[in-house]
Each structure stands twice: as structure tokens, then as C-alpha cells.
N, C-alpha and C positions, 0 to 999 in steps of 0.2 A: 307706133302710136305716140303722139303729141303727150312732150312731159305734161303740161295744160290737161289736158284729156284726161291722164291717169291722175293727177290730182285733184278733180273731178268726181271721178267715180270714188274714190277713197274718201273723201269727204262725205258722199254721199252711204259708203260703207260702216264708214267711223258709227256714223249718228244711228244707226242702225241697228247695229252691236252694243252701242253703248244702251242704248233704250231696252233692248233684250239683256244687256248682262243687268242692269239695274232693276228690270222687271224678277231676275231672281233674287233677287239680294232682298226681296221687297219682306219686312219681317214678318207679314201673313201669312207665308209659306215657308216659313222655319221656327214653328211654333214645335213644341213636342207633344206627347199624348195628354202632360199632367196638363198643359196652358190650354189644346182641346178640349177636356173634359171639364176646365172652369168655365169657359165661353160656352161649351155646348150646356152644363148647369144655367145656365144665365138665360140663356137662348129658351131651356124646356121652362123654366119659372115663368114664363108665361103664358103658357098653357095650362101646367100642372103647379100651382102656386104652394103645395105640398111636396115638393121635389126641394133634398135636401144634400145627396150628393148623388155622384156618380162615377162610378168605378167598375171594371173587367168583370163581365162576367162570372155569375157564381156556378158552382156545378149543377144548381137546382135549376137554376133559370135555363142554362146550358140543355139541359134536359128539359123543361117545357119547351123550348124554340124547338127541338129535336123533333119532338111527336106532334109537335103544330098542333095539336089539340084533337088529329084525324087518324094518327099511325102511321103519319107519311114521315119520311126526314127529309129535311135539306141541307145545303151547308154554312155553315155555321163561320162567318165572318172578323176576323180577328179586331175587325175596326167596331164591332157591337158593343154597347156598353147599358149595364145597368142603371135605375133611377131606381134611389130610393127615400123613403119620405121618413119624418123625425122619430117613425116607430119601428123602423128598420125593416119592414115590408119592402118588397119588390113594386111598385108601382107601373110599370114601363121601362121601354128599351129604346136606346137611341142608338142612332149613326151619324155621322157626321160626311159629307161626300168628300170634302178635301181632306189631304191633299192625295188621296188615293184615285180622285176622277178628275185631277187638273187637267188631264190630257186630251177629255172631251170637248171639245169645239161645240157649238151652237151654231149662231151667225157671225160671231166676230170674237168669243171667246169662252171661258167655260162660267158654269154658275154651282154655286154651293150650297148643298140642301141639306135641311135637319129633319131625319125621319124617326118621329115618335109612335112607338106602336106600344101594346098593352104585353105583358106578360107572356099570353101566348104566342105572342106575333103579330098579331091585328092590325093592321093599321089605323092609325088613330090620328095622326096630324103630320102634314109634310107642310113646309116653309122653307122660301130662299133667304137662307143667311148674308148672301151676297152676288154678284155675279159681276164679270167684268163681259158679259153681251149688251147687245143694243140696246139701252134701257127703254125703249117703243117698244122691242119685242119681249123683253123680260113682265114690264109692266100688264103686259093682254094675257100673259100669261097668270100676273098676281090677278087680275081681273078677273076670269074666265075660274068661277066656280065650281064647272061641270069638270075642268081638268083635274082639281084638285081632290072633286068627289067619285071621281073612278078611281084613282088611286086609293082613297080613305078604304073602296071596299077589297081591295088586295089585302092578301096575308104575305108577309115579309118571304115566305118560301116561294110564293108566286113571281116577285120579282128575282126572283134568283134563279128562274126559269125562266128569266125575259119575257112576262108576261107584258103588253103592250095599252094603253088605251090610246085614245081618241087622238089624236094631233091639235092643237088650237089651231085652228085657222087663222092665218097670215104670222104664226110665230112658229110654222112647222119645225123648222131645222134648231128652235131652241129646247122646243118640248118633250122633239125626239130625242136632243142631248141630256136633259132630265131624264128621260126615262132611261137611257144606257147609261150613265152615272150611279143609278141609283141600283141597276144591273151589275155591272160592273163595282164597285163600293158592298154589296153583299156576298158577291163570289169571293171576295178578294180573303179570304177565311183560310190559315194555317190547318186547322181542320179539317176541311171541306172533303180531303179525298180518304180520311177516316169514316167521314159521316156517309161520304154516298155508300163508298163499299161494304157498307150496314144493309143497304136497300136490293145489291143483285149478288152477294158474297154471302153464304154460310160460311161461316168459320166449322161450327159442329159439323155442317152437311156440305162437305164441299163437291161433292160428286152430285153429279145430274140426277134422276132416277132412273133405276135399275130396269131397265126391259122387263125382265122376269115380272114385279111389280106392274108393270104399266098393264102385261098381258093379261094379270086379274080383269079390268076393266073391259081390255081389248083385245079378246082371244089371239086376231087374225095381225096383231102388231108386230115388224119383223124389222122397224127402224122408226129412230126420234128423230128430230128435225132442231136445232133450238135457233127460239126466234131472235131477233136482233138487241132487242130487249132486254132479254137474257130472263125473262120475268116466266116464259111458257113454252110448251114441245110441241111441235105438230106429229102427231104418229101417225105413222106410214104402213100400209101392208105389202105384201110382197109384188105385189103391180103397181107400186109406186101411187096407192089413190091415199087421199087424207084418211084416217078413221075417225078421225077428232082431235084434241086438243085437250093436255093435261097443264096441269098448274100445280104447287105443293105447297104445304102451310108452312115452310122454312124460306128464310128469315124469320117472316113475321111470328114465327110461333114457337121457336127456337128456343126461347126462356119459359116456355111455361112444361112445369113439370110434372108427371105426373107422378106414379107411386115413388119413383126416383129419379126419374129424368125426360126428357124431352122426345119427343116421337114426330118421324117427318110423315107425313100423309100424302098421298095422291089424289088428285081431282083431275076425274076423267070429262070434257066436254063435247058437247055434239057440235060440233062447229066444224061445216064444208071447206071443203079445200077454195083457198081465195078468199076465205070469210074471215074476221076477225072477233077475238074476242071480246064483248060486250054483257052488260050488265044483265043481258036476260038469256044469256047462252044457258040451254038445259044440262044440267048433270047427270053422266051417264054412270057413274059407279065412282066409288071410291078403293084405294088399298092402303094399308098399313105396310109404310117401306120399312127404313133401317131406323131402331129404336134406343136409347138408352136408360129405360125404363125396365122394370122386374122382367123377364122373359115370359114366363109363363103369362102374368098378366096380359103382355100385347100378345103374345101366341094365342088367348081366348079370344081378344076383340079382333084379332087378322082372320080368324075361323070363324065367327059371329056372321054370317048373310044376313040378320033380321036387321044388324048393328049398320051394316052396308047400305042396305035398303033403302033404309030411313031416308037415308040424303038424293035418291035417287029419283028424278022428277023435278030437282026443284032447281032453281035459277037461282047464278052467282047473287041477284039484287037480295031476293030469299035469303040467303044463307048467310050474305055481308050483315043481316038486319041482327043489333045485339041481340034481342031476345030471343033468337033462334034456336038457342040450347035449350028452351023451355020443353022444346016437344021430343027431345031425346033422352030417352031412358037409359040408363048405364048399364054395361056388361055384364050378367050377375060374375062376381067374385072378382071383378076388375073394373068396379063402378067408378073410383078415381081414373085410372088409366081412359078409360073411355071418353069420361067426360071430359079431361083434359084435352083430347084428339080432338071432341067432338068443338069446344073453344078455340083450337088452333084454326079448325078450321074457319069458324065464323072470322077472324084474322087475317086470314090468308084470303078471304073473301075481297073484305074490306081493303086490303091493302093492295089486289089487284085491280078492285075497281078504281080507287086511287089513280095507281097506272095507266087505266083506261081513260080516266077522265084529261091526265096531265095530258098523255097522246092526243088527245081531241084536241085540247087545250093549245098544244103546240103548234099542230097543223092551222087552225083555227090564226093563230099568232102567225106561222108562214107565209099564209097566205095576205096578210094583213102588210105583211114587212115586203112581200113580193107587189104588191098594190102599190103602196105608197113610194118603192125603191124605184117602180117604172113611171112613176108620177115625176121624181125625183129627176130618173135617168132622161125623161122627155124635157123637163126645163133645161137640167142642162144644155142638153142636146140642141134644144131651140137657139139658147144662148151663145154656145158656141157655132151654130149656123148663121145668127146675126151677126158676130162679129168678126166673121171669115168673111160674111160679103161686105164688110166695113172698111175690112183691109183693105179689101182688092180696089174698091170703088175708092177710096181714100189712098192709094198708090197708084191709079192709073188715069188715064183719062176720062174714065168714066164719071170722075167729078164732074166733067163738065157740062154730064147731060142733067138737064134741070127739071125736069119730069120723073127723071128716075132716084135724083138725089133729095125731092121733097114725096116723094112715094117713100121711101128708106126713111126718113125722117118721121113720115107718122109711125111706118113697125117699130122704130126705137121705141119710139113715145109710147103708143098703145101698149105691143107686149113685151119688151124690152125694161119698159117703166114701168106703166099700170098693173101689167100680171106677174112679171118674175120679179118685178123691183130690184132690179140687177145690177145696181151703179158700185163703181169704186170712187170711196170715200176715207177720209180719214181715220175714223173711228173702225173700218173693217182693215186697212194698212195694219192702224196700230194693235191691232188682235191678231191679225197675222204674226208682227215681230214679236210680239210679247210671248205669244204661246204656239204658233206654228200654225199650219195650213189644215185643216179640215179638207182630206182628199176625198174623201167618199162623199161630203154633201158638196163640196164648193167648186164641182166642176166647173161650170158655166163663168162663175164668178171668177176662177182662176186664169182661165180662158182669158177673159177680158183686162185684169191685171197685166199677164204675160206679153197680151198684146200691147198695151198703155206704154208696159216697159219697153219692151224687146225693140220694138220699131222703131217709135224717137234716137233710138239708140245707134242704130242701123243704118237708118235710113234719113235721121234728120228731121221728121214727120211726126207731129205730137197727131194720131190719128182716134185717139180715143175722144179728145177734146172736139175735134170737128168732125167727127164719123159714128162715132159710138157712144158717146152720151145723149142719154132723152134729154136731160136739162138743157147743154147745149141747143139740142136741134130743135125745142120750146125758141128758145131764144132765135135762134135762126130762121123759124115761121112768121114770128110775131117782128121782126127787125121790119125798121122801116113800114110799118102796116098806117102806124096811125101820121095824121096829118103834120102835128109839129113833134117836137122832139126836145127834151131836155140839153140848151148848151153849156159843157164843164169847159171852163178854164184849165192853159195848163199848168199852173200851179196849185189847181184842186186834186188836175188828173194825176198827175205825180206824186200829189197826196195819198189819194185814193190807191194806186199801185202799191203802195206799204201796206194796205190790211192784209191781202194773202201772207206776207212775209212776218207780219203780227202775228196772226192767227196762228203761221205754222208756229212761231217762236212759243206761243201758248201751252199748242198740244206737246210741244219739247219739255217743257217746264210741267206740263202734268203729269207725263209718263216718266220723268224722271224723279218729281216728288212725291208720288203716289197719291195726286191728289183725285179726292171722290169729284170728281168733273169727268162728262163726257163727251169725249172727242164728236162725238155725231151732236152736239148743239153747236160745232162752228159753221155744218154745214145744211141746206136743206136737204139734202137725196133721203133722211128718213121719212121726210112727206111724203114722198114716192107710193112709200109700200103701206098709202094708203088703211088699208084693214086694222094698222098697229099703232098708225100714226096719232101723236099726241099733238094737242094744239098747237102746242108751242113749234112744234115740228113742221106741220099744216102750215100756220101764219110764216112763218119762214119761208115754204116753200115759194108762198102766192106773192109776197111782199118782195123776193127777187124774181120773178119773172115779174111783177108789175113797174119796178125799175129798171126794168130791161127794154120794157115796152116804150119806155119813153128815153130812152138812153141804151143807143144800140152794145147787145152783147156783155148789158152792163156789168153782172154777177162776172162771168167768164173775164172779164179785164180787172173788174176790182175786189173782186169777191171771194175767187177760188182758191183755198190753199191745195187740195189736190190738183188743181190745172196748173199752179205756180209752180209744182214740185216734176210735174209730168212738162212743163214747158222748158223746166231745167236741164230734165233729159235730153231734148229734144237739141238744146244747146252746146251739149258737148263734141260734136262734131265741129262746132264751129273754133276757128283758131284766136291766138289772145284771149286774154283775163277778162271777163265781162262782168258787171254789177250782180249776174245775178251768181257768179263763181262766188263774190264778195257775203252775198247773202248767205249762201249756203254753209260759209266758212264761219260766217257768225253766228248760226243754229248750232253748230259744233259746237262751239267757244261755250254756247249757252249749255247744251247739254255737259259738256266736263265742268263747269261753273257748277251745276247745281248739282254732280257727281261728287264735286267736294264737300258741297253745304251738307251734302243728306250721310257723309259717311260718320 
């Protein structure tokens, strides 16, 4: 390889590395918890204009977020913090997504949300504190009040279950990174595997129930089954058929004592073999298991059949209901012991319904995340189907058939552009180097990169610029259509060839000074995607294809910084120093220049 060559790609290296080492340095993302907790104060005062600090959760609070207000727990987030107002009341609970979700991708980068909920968890107000995505799709997304108001009705345990809403349409791949941020940013809990192992771990009752016990209910029981759960038994008899299905008031019942201590319970259910348990499954019996409570006292209520009875007929929805202890009378001489069983149980109701509902709840969300993933996998898919045939037609002869290369030029344009909005652009480059590749949404998209690059590279053939771009192949429909035609002088055109080289030197100067400017307004590809697209985006688009129209290929010669940078590529094959070696070398210069300014 040509010394020329390798100082080429190093150049082009340099500038790359250096925009990625200065996007860390960047002092947003070396703030600490106390500089957090001031911005995030700042950030809640407008909402709650009674919020007066905010600091690490209390133990109180710690404990309402726990019981979420229903008897479920979830995990409890090291990045959660209290609001409190000037009379030292709890008012609300914040998070902050960064820098705990920097690593979620969108369309071109990650975005940072403020989630304020009330005391018990509730959601009460989400807002982006910032985001370095496409600001077209971030914006539909501040827009689109339905997104905002399916999440307001989640409980902060719900997203730490990956609970899911709606997508905005045309900002999917941002909102879907909202939602796993905001997933992800709540799991992220030193906690967390204390708090679950509260939900399927007795500490007191660590053993399963006792056979012996279960065959009160189920004479013909000769084997337990335990579900995946970990929450229920399938009992078996000796021909291997279901009898039913137990459940026990431990955990959930674990603290309530009675004459002295805690008593685990058995719930026998009618539920067929293949059937699952649900809210109206009937109760076949109950038993008094292992107890640490007076002996005698549970020895009456274990012998009690009227005490048994009672529960016998009625459905988990029944018994989960509070007032359900109303109608049980207590054991005479072990009325406390009784009645405390008889509360665990309503408990242990509750807290498997719980379970039932999450279960729904999950599948319900699988199936939702299986929907939208093969939504997902088919643009890709399509995307890198177009520009496989791009390659090929664009490396072989088949350029030359003109029937088939303006057939190709409308699927760019139609579903290329219009439906996937699939273009490489500045602004998605620079979210690439700044925070890496998004591999699960940005197939298609990466596809087309790889190919931009790799080929020019290769082979000498800038084929994204005349194969694979909808802009381009606009341009290439509409060339030469109308009758007369804008003529540039060459000392305009020469003029005009510096804006790419402008433009790039710009977005150099703003990723390296962190300025609030967005690389997607030097170019139009955000018109594209149409559904998100903002005026100013739009007008841009129409304004260079209409100068194209009268001045063939105009944009693409004077306009593109991504096609100036992909035509660079294309040039390193070639041998001797050429202007645009010159330019490249000068965007470095620029980038270490304001490497210095900014240290």
C-alpha cells in the first residue's frame, strides 16, 4: 500500500478518534451524584415548584416504593432519589437516565429523561432533559402527548418489568430507546436482588410444603411439581394426572404473627392439568403447615374442619378481596392464631394474583416486543436487500441498462426514502462516533454505511452516492427534464465546491466544542422521513432538489458533505497528493485546534 494511501486513511482515523475522545471529555458526562441531584432539583421545580431538595432515599420511602401500594415489590434502583418540599415531607421520586442509559442508542444517539413519580411510585411526569438524537425525531416525540400519557399511567415497578407502550410513529427507534433507558435506569438498583428474593424466597419457610400437608387437601397426592415461577405446586397422583394446584401464604404472610409467631398455610386449587392459575380458580381445602406460633393453639385450628371449610368454594379473586376476613369466625381458644392464618391468607391471595396479572402482563409485552422486533427485522431486511442490489448494479454492467437502473431509482426513492427513511447522513455518522452503533435497531442502516465505506475503498466506486441514495436518484430522474437549465461559471463552480468542505469543517467545530447545533440541519435526508420531519427540514429538502432541477446534480456537486467525505474514500486508490488529501488534512488541523481551545 501507497505511503499516500496510508496517510489517507489516518487522517481520516485521526479525525474520528479525536471527535469520540472529545465527545467523552464532554463535562455532561462527568458530573457526580451531588451536580445530578442539583440539575435534577432544577429540572423537578418545574413541575413541583414546592420541591426544595433532593437526596438518597429514606428508609420510609425505600419501603413505600417496595410495597408499590399493592403488596408486590420490585427493585429498588440505586440511581432513585427523594424530593422534598420546605416542610420536609416526601413529595415525589426522581431518576435521572444518565449517565446510567448513555448506552442506549435511538436513531443517532441516546436521550435523557427526568422521571417524577409520587411517593408511592406513580408516575406523575416524564421529560427529556436533553438528548443527542435526531432533533425531528426527538421533537414528535415532545409532541405526541399519547406517548407521554401511557407512560404517566405506569407505576415505576411496571417499568422495571419492561412494561412497553405504544411506539410514536415515525420516531419508533427513539421511543423504543426511551422506553429501555427508562427499563434499564430502574433495574440498575444495588438492591434489586435483595428486594426480589423477598417475592419467591422465605427466609422463615425455606422448604417447599410438606407432602404430608398438601395430602390433607389431596388425599390421592404422591408428587409436587414446582412451577417455573417458583410462586405454585402442581400435585400429582400416582398415575402421573394433575390433582390441582397449591399455593402458600409465605412470603407474603411471613410477618404477621399470631399468638407468637408466624404460620405458613396451604391453598389447595382445582385447576386441570395444562390450566393455569387465575383469579377465579376454586379453592379445594386448605392446611395448617409448619408453624411458629403456641402449639397447642395451631394444633386446634390444624384439627378445626368447620375452620377449613370456610374457605372452601370460594375463588382466589374472593379471598384476595380485604374484607374477606369478615366472614371468619375464629377458633374458639385460638381466635388470634386463627385469625391471623385466616389474614395471611387473604395475602397470599393478593400477592398471587399480583403474579398472575404481571404474567399476563409480560406475555401481553412479548408479544408486543415480538410484533414490533419483526417490523424492525423486515425494514432491515428490505434495506439491506436494496442495497445488495445496489452494489451489484453499481459494480457491474448492469449500470448500463436504463430501464432497470430508473426501475431501481424509483424503490430507492419510494421505499428506501419514503417508508424506511434510510439515508446516511451527517448527523447519524456523528452519533455513531460519538457513542457507537446501535446493532439491534440499525441493521439496514449499517448495511448501507458499510457499504458507502467498504467499496470506495475497494474498489474506487463511491456507489452509495450513484446507487443508493433516494436523494441522489431524485436528482438523477429530474437531471435534464426541463427545458433550459441554470449556467454556473467556473469560478462560481469552484466557489460552490467549498461548501461541502465548509459544512464538513462546521460539524468538526461542533462535535468538538459541544455545541447545541445539529449536524442533521446541514443536511436535507431529515425531510425524508417525512412523518417527523420539521419545516425547516421539509424546506430544505424541496429547495435542493429544486436547484437541482435547473442545475444538473446540483446538491450532490455543491452541497453534500456526506457525498464529499464518501468521494474522499473513493479517492484513496488513486495515486499522488490530491486537494481533496489537502482538505481532509485541514478538518484534522481544525479538529486538534479546537482540541486545544476546549482543554
Amino acid at each position: 500500500m501507497r505511503l499516500v494511501t496510508v496517510a489517507r486513511l489516518l487522517i481520516f482515523l485521526a479525525i474520528i478518534l479525536l471527535i469520540h475522545f472529545q465527545h467523552d471529555r464532554d463535562p455532561a458526562f462527568q458530573t457526580g451524584q451531588q451536580d445530578s441531584d442539583a440539575r435534577m432539583l432544577s429540572a423537578v421545580q418545574g413541575e413541583l415548584p414546592d420541591a426544595v431538595s433532593v437526596a438518597e432515599l429514606s428508609a420510609a420511602t425505600r419501603e413505600s416504593l417496595w410495597n408499590g401500594g399493592s403488596g408486590s415489590v420490585f427493585p429498588l434502583s440505586s440511581r432513585l432519589r427523594e424530593v422534598r418540599s420546605d416542610t420536609n415531607h416526601v413529595i415525589a421520586v426522581v431518576v435521572e437516565t444518565s449517565p446510567t442509559a448513555d448506552s442506549i442508542m435511538g436513531f443517532s444517539g441516546p436521550t435523557n429523561l427526568l422521571l417524577i413519580a409520587d411517593p408511592s411510585g406513580l408516575l406523575r411526569h416524564v421529560r427529556i432533559l436533553s438528548s443527542e438524537d435526531t432533533p425531528d425525531h426527538v421533537r414528535q416525540i415532545e409532541d405526541d402527548a399519547d406517548f407521554f400519557r401511557q407512560l404517566c399511567e405506569l407505576h415505576l415497578r411496571d417499568l422495571t418489568r419492561g412494561q412497553s407502550v405504544d411506539a410514536v410513529t415515525g420516531a419508533t427507534l427513539t421511543s423504543l430507546a426511551i422506553q429501555e433507558s427508562l427499563h434499564l435506569v430502574l433495574q440498575d438498583g444495588s438492591g434489586s436482588a435483595a428486594d426480589q428474593s423477598r417475592v419467591a424466597v422465605s427466609l422463615r419457610f425455606p422448604a417447599p410444603p410438606s407432602l404430608s400437608d398438601v395430602q390433607v387437601i389431596f388425599p390421592a397426592a404422591t408428587e409436587m411439581v414446582e412451577s417455573l415461577d417458583g410462586f405454585s405446586w402442581a400435585v400429582m397422583d400416582a398415575i402421573g394426572q394433575q390433582l390441582g394446584t397449591v399455593i402458600r401464604s409465605v412470603p407474603a404472610a411471613e410477618n404477621l404473627a399470631g399468638y407468637q409467631g408466624p404460620t405458613e398455610t396451604i391453598v389447595g386449587l382445582r385447576v386441570s392439568s395444562g390450566d393455569q392459575v387465575s383469579a377465579e380458580s376454586e379453592i379445594v381445602g386448605i392446611a395448617v403447615g409448619v408453624s411458629y406460633d403456641n402449639e397447642p393453639h395451631v394444633t386446634w385450628v390444624r384439627d378445626d374442619s368447620y375452620f377449613r371449610e370456610i374457605f372452601r368454594g370460594r375463588s382466589l379473586r374472593q379471598l384476595a378481596d380485604p374484607e374477606s376476613g369478615e366472614f371468619v369466625e375464629g377458633v374458639s381458644g385460638a381466635t388470634m392464631t386463627s385469625q391471623t392464618i385466616a389474614e395471611g391468607l387473604q395475602l397470599a391471595a393478593a400477592q398471587t394474583l399480583s403474579v398472575i396479572e404481571e404474567k399476563r402482563l409480560a406475555e401481553v409485552h412479548r408479544q408486543q416486543k415480538l410484533r414490533l422486533d419483526e417490523r424492525q427485522r423486515q425494514r432491515a431486511m428490505s434495506t439491506m436487500g436494496i442495497c445488495l442490489c445496489g452494489v451489484v448494479i453499481g459494480l457491474t454492467r448492469l449500470r448500463g441498462a436504463k430501464r432497470l437502473r430508473v426501475g431501481f431509482q424509483l424503490i430507492l426513492i419510494l421505499w428506501l426514502g419514503l417508508i424506511n427513511g434510510d439515508l446516511i447522513s451527517q448527523a447519524l455518522l456523528l452519533g455513531w462516533i460519538r457513542n457507537g452503533v446501535s446493532w439491534e435497531r440499525t441493521g439496514g442502516l449499517l448495511c448501507l454505511a458499510l457499504a458507502a465505506v467498504l467499496v470506495p475503498l475497494t474498489t474506487g466506486r463511491n456507489v452509495y452516492c450513484s446507487h443508493l441514495c433516494p436523494h441522489g436518484a431524485v436528482q438523477q430522474l429530474i437531471r435534464n427534464r426541463l427545458p433550459w437549465r441554470l449556467s454556473l461559471g467556473r469560478r462560481l463552480q469552484r466557489f460552490l465546491k467549498l461548501i461541502p468542505l465548509l459544512l464538513l469543517g462546521w460539524v468538526v467545530v461542533v462535535a468538538m466544542l459541544h455545541l447545541s447545533f445539529s449536524a442533521a440541519a446541514v443536511e436535507p435526508f431529515d425531510g425524508w422521513v417525512w412523518s417527523v420531519a420539521g419545516v425547516p427540514a421539509i424546506g430544505l429538502l424541496v429547495s435542493s432538489l429544486a436547484v437541482s432541477a435547473v442545475s444538473p446534480m446540483a446538491y450532490c456537486r455543491y452541497g453534500c458533505p456526506t457525498g464529499a467525505v464518501l468521494g474522499s474514500l473513493s479517492a484513496v486508490r488513486r495515486a499522488g497528493w490530491q486537494r481533496r488529501d489537502t482538505a481532509a488534512l485541514l478538518l484534522l488541523l481544525i479538529a486538534v485546534v479546537c482540541l486545544m481551545f476546549d482543554s
